[in-house]
DOKOL-631923 format. One record per atom (N, C-alpha, C): residue number from 1; atom name; y, z, x. Coordinates in Angstrom, 2 decimals. Layout:
// residues N
PT|NUM|CA|Y|Z|X
...
// end
This chain:
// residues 133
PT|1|N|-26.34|-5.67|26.54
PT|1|CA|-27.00|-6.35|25.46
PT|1|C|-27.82|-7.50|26.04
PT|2|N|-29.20|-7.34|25.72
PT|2|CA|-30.09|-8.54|26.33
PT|2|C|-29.37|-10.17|25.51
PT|3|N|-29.98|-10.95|25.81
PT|3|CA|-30.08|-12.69|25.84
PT|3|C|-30.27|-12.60|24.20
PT|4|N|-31.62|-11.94|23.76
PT|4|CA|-32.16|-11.97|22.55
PT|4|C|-31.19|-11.34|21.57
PT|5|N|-30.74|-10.28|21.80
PT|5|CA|-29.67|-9.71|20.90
PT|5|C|-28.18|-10.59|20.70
PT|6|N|-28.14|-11.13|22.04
PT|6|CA|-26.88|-11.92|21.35
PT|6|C|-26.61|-12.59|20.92
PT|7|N|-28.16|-13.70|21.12
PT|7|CA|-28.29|-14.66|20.04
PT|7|C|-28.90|-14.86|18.47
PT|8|N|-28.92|-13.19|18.11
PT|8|CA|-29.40|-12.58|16.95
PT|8|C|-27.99|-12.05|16.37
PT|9|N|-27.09|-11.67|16.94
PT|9|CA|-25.44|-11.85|16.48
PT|9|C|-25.20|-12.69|16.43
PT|10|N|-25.59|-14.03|16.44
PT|10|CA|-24.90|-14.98|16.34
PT|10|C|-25.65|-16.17|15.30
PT|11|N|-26.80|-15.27|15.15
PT|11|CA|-27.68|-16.53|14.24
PT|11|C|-28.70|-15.38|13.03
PT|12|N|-27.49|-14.66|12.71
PT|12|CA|-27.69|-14.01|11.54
PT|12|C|-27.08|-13.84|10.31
PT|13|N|-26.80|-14.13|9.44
PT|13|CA|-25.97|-13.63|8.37
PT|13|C|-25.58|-12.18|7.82
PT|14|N|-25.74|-11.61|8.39
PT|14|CA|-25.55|-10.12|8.48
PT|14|C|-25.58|-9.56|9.46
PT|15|N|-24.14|-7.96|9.40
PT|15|CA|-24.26|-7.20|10.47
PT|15|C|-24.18|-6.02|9.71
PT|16|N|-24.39|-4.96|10.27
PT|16|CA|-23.94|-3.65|9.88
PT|16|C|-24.32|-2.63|10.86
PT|17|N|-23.28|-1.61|10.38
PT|17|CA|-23.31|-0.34|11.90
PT|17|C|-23.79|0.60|11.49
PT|18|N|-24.48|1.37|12.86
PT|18|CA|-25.21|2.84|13.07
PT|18|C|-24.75|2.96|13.81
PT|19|N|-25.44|4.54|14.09
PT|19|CA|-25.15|5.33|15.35
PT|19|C|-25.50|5.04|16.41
PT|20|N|-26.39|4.44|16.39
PT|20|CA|-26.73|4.17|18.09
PT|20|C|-27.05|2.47|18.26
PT|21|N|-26.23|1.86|17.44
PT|21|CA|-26.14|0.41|17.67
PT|21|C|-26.08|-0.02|18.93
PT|22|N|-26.82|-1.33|19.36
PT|22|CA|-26.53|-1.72|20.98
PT|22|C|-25.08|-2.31|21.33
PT|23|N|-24.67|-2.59|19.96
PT|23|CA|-23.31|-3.33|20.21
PT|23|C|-22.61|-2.12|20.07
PT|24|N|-21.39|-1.82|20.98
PT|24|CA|-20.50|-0.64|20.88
PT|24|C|-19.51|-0.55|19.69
PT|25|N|-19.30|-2.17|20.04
PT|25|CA|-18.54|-2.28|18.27
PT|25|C|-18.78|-2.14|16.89
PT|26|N|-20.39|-2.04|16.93
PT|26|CA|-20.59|-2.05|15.91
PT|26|C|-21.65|-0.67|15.72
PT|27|N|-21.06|0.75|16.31
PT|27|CA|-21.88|2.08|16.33
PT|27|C|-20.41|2.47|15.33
PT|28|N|-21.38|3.65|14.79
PT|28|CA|-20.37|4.40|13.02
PT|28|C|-19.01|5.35|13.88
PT|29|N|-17.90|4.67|13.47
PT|29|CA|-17.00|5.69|14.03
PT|29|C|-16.48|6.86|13.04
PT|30|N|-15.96|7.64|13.34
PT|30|CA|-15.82|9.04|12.69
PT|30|C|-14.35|9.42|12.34
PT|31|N|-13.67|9.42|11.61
PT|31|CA|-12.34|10.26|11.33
PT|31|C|-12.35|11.54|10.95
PT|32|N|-11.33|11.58|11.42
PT|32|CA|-10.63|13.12|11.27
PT|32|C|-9.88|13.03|9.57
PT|33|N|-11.02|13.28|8.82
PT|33|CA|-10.38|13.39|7.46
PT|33|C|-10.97|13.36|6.23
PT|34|N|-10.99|13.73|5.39
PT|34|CA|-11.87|13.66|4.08
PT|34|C|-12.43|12.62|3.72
PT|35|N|-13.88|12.89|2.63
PT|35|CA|-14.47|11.53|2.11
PT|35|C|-13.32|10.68|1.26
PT|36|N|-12.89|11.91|0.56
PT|36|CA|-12.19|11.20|-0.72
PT|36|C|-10.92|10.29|0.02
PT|37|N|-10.32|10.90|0.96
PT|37|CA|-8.84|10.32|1.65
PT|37|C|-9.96|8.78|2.65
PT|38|N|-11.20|9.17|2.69
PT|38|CA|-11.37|7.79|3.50
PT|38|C|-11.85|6.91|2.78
PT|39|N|-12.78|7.00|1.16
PT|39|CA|-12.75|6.24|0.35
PT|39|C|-11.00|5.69|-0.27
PT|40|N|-10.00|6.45|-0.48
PT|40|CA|-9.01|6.39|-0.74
PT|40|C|-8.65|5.08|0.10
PT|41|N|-8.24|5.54|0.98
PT|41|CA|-7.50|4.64|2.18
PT|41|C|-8.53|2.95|1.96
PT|42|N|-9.74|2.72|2.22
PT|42|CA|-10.14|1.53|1.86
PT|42|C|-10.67|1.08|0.69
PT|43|N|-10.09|2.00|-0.53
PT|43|CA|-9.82|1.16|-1.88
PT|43|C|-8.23|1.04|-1.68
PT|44|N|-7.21|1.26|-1.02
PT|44|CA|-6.16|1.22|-1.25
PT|44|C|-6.35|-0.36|-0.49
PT|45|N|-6.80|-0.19|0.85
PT|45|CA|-6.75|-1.70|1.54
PT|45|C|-7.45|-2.61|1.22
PT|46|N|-8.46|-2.62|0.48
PT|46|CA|-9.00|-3.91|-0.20
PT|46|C|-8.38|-4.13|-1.44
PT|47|N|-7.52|-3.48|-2.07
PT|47|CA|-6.84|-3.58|-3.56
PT|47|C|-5.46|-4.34|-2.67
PT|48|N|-5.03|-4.14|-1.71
PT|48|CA|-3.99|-5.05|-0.94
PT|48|C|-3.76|-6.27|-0.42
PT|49|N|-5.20|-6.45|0.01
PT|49|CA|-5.45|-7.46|0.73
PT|49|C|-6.03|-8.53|-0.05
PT|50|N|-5.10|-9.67|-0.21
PT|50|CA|-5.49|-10.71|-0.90
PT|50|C|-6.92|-11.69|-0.90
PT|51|N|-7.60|-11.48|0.55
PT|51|CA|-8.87|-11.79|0.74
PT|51|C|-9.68|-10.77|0.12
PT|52|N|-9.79|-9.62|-0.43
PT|52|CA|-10.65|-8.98|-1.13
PT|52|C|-11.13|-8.72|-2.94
PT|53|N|-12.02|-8.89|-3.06
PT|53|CA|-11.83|-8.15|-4.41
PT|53|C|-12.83|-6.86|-4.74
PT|54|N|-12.73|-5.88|-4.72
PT|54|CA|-13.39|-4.74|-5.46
PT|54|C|-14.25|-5.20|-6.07
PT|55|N|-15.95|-4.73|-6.09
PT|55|CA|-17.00|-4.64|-7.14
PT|55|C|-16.95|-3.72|-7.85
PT|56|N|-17.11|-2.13|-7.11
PT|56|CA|-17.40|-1.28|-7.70
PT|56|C|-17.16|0.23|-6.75
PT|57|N|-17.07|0.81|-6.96
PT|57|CA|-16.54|2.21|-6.06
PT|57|C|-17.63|3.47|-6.70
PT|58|N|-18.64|4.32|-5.82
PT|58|CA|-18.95|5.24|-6.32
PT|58|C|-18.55|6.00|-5.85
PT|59|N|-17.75|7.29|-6.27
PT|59|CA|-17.07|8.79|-5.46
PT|59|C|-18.39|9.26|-4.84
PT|60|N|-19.28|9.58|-6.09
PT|60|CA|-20.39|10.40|-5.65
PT|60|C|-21.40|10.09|-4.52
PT|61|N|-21.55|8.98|-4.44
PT|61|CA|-22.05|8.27|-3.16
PT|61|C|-21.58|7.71|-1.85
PT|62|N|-20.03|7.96|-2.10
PT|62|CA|-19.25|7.32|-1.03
PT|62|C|-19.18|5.99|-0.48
PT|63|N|-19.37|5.31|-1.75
PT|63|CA|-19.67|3.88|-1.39
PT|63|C|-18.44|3.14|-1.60
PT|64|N|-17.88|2.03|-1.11
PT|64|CA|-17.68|0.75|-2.32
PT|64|C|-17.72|-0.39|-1.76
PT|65|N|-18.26|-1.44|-2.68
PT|65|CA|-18.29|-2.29|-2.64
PT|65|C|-17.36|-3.67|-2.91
PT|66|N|-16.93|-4.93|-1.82
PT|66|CA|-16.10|-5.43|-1.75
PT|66|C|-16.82|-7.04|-1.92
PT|67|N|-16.12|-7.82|-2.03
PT|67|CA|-16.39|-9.68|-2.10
PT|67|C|-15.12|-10.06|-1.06
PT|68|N|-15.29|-11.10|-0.16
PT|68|CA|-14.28|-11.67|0.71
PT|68|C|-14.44|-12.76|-0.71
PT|69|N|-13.07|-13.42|-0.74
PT|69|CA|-12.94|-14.53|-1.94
PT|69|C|-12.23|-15.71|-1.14
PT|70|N|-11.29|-15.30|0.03
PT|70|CA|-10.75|-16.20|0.76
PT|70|C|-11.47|-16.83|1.74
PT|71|N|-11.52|-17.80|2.04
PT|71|CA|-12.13|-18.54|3.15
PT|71|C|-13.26|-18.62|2.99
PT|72|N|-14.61|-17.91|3.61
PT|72|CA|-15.79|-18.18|4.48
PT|72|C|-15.81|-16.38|3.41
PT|73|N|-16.94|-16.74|2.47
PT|73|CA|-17.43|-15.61|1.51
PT|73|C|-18.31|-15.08|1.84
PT|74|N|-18.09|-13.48|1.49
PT|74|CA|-19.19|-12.37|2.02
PT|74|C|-18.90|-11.12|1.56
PT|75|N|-20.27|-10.44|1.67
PT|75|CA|-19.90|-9.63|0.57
PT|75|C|-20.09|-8.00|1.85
PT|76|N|-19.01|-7.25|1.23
PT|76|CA|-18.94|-5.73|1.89
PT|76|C|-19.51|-4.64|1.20
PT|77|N|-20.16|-3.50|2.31
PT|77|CA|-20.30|-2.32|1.38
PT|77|C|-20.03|-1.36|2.38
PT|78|N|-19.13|-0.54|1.91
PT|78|CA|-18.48|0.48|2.91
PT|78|C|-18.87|1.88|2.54
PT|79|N|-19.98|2.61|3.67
PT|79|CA|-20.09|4.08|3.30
PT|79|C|-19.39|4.92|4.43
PT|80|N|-19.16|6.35|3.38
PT|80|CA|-17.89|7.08|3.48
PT|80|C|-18.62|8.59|3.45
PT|81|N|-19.10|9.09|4.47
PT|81|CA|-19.78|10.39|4.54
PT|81|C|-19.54|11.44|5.25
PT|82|N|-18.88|12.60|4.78
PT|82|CA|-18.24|13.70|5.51
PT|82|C|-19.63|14.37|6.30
PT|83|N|-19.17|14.02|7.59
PT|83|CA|-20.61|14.99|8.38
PT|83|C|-20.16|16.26|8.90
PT|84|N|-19.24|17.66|8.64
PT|84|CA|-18.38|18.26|8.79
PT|84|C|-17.01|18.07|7.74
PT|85|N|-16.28|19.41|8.01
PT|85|CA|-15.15|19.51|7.72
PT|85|C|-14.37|18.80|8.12
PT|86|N|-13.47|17.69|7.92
PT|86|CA|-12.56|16.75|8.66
PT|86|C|-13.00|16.16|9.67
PT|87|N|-14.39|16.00|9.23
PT|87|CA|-15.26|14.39|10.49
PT|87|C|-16.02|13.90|9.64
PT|88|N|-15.47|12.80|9.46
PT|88|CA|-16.27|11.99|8.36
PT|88|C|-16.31|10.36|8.86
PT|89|N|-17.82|10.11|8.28
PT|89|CA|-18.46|8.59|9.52
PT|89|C|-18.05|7.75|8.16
PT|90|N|-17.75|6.31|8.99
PT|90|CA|-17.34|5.18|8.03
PT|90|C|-18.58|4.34|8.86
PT|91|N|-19.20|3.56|7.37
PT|91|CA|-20.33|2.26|8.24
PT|91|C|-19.87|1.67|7.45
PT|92|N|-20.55|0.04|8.04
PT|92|CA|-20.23|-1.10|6.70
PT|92|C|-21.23|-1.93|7.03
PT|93|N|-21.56|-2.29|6.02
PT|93|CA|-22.57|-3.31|6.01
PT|93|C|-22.25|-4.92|5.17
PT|94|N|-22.14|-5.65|6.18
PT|94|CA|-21.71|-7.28|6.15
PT|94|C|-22.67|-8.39|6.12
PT|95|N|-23.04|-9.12|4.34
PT|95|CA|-23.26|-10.19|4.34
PT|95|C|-22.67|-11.68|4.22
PT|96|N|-22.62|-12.31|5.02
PT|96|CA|-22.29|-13.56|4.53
PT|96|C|-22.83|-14.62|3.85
PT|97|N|-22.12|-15.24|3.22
PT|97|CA|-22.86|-16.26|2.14
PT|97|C|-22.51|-17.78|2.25
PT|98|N|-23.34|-17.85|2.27
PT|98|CA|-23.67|-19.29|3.78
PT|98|C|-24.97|-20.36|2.96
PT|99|N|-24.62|-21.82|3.17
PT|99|CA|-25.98|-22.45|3.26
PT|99|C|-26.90|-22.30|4.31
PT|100|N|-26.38|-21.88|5.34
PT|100|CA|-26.97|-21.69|6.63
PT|100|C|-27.44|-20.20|6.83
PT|101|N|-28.42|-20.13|7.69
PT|101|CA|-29.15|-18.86|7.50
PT|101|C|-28.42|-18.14|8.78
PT|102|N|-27.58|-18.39|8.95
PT|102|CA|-26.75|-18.14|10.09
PT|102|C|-24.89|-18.01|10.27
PT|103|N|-24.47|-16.97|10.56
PT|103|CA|-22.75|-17.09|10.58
PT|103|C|-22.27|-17.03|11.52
PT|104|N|-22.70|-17.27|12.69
PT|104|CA|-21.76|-17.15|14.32
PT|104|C|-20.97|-15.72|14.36
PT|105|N|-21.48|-15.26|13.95
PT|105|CA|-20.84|-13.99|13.98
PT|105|C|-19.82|-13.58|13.24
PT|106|N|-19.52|-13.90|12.58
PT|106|CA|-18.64|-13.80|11.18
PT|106|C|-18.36|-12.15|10.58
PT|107|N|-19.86|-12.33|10.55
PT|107|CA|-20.38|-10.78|9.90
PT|107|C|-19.99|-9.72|10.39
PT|108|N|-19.56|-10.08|11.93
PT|108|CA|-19.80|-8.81|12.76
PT|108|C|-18.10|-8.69|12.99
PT|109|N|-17.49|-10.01|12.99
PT|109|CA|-16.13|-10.28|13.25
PT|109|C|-15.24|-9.33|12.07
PT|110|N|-15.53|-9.76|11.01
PT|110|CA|-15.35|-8.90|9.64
PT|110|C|-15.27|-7.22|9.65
PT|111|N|-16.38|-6.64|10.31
PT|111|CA|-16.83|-5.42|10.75
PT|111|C|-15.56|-4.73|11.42
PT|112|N|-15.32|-5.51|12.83
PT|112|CA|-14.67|-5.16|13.85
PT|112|C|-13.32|-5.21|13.49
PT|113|N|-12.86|-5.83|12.13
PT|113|CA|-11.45|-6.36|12.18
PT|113|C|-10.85|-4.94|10.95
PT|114|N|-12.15|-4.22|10.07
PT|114|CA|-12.07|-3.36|9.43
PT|114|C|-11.51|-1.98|10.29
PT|115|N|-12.64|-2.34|11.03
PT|115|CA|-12.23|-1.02|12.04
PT|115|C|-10.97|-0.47|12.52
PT|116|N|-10.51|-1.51|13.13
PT|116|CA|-8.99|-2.07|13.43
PT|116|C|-8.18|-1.44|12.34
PT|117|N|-8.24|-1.56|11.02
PT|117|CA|-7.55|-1.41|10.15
PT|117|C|-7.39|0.05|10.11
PT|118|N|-8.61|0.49|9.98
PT|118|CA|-8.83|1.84|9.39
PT|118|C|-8.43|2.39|10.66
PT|119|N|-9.08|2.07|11.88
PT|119|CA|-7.91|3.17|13.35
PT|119|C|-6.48|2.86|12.99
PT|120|N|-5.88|2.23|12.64
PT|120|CA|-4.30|2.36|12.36
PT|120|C|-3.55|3.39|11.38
PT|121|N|-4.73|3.79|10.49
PT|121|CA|-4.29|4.00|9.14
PT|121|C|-5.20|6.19|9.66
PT|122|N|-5.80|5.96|9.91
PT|122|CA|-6.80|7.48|10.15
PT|122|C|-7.01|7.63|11.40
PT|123|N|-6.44|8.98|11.66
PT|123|CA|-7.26|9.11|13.16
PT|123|C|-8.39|9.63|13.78
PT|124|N|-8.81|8.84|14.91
PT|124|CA|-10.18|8.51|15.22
PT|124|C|-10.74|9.60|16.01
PT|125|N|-12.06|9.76|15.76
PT|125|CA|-12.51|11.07|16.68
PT|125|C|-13.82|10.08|17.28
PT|126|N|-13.49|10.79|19.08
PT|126|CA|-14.00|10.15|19.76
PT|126|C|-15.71|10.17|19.59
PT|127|N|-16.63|8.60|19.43
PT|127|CA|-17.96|8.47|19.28
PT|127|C|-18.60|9.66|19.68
PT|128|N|-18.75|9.55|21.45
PT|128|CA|-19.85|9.96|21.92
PT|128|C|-19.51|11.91|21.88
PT|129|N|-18.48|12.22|21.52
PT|129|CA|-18.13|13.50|21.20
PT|129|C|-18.30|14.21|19.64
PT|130|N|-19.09|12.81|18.66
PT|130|CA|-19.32|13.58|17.64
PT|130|C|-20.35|13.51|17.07
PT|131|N|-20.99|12.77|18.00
PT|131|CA|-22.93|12.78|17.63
PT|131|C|-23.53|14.27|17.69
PT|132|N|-23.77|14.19|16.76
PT|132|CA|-24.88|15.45|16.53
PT|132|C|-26.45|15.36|16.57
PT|133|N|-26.99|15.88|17.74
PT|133|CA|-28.38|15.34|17.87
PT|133|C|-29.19|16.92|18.15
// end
């Protein structure tokens, strides 16, 4: 990661992941498992977790949308897209809400700590083995 990129993680208010992100942490990882069981699983963990609250959930789009309410506020949107039979990509996209046009990386911290969650809970199929190009 060049000079410029890392000080664009760090003086942005938003992160969110793709496939071929420069940050490794933040490229779309893939489970081994249905849309509905991976929308499932993170409406089950933001309905748990006392820092979250639910906006809105679409099945049909594989979306939902979250608010951090604890601490340092920001808002989530988690998509949930079966690319295959039992390989299905999770992204998220992280704003923070800030006077400052900037979160030290907050955004991205948020991202990475989801991830975490969801590898505990679904198992993970390896990145560079499920790009389809």
């Amino acid at each position: 990661m060049s000079f410029r990129q890392k000080t664009a993680k760090y003086f942005s208010n938003h992160a969110e992941t793709n496939e071929n992100h420069i940050d490794p942490t933040l490229q779309t990882h893939y489970y081994k498992t249905t849309r509905d069981k991976g929308l499932s699983m993170l409406e089950n963990y933001f309905d748990n977790n006392g820092s979250y609250q639910i906006n809105a959930i679409s099945k049909d789009h594989g979306e939902i949308s979250a608010t951090i309410v604890k601490g340092k506020k920001a808002f989530v949107v988690a998509t949930v897209i079966m690319v295959r039979p039992h390989q299905t990509a999770i992204d998220f996209s992280v704003t923070t809400e800030s006077v400052f046009p900037f979160d030290l990386g907050y955004s991205t911290k948020i991202i990475q700590q989801l991830y975490q969650q969801i590898n505990k809970e679904l198992p993970i199929i390896n990145n560079t083995n499920s790009r389809s190009r």
